[in-house]
C-alpha positions in Angstrom: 1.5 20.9 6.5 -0.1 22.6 3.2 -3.2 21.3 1.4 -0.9 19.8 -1.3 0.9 17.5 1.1 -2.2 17.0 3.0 -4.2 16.0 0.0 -0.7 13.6 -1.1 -1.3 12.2 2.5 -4.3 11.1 2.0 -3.6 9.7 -1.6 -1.1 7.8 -0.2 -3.8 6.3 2.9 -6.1 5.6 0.2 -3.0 3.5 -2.1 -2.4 0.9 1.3 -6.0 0.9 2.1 -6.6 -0.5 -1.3 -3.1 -2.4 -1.5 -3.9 -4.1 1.5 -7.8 -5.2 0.2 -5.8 -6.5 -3.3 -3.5 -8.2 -0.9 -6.3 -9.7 1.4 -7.8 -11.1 -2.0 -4.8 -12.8 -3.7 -4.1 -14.8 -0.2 -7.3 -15.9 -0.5 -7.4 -17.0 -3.6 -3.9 -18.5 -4.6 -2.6 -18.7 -1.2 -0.1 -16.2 0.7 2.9 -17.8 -1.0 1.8 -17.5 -4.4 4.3 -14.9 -6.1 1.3 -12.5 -7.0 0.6 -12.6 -3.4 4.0 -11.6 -2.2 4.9 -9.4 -5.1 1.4 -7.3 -3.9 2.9 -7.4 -0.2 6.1 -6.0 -1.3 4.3 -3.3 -3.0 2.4 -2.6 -0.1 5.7 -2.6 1.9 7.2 0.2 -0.4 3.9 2.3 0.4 4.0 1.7 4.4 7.4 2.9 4.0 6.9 5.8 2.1 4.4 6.5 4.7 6.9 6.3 7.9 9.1 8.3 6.5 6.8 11.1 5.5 7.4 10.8 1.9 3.7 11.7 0.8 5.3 12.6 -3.0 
């Protein structure tokens, strides 16, 4: 793997580690079936997907 997909890899750890906090904060807040809350987890979906299949673009 070259230092630009290695540096895309990481970009995309950072984007769920942060999803994942924004998510943790909306449950909390307006509850984990408010639609902010699930629109976030869907989002976070599409990047843990990207993720498995290597797509680090």
């Amino acid at each position: 793997m070259g230092q630009a997909a290695e540096q895309n890899e990481w970009d995309l750890t950072a984007a769920i580690i942060v999803k994942k906090q924004e998510m943790i904060q909306l449950g909390l807040k307006y509850g984990l079936a408010d639609i902010q809350t699930v629109q976030c987890s869907q989002q976070l979906d599409d990047l843990l997907n990207r993720f498995a299949k290597g797509d680090f673009y």
